[in-house]
KEMARFI-834009 format. One record per residue (C-alpha): residue number from 1; residue in three letters; x, y, z. Coordinates in steps of 0.05 Angstrom, whole numbers, m for minus. Last residue first. Example, Ala and Ser with C-alpha at 12.3 -4.5 7.8 and 13.67 -1.06 7.14 Angstrom:
<sites>
<2,'SER',<273,m21,143>>
<1,'ALA',<246,m90,156>>
</sites>
This chain:
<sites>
<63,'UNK',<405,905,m66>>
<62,'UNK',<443,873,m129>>
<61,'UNK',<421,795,m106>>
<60,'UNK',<356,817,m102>>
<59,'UNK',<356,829,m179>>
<58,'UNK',<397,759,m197>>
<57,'UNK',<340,726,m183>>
<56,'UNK',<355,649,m200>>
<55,'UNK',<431,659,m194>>
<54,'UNK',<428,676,m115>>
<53,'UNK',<380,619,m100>>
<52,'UNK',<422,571,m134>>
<51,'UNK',<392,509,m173>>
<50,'UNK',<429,449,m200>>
<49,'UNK',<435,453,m281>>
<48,'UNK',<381,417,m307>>
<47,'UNK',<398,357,m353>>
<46,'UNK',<476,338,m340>>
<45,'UNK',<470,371,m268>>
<44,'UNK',<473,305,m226>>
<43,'UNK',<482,240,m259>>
<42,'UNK',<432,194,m230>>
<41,'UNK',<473,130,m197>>
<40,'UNK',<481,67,m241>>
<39,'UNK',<462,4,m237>>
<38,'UNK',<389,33,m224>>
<37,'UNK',<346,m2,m172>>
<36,'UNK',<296,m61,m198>>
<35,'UNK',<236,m52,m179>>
<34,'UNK',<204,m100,m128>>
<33,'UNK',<155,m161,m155>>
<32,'UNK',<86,m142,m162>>
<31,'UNK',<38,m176,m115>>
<30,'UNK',<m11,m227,m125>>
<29,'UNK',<m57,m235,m78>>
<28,'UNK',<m60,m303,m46>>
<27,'UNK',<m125,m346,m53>>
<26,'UNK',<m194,m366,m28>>
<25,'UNK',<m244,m406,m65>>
<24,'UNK',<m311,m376,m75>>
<23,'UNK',<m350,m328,m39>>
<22,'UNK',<m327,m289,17>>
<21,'UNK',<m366,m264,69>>
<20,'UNK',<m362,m301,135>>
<19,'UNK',<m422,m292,157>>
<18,'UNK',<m453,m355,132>>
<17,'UNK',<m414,m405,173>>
<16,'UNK',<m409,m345,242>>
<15,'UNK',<m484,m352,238>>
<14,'UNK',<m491,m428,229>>
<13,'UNK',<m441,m445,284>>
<12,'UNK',<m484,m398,329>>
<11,'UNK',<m547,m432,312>>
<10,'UNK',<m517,m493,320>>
<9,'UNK',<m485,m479,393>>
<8,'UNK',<m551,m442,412>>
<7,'UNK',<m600,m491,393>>
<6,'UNK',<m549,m552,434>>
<5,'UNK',<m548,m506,495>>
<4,'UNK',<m621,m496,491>>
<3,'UNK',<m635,m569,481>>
<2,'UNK',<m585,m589,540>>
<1,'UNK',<m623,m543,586>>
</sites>
């Protein structure tokens, strides 16, 4: 009973030992720090003029 218990308990220990997976030293990721947010808000309609649905198709908007 004891020898079975004591064959189990190693061969168990030696199963979840090589099992594990990883080889070599563990570390930490590394993760990229946050980016930064703009100091200043996006100006709005300097680049593309905001969009209308009545002045992109002028045509339906004469029916």
């Amino acid at each position: 009973m004891i020898a079975t218990l004591t064959r189990t308990l190693s061969i168990s220990l030696l199963i979840s030992l090589v099992g594990c997976g990883v080889r070599g030293p563990l570390y930490l990721p590394n993760v990229p720090p946050a980016p930064v947010p703009p100091s200043e808000p996006e100006p709005k309609g300097k680049l593309y003029s905001p969009q209308n649905p009545t002045a992109t198709n002028p045509s339906s908007a004469k029916q």
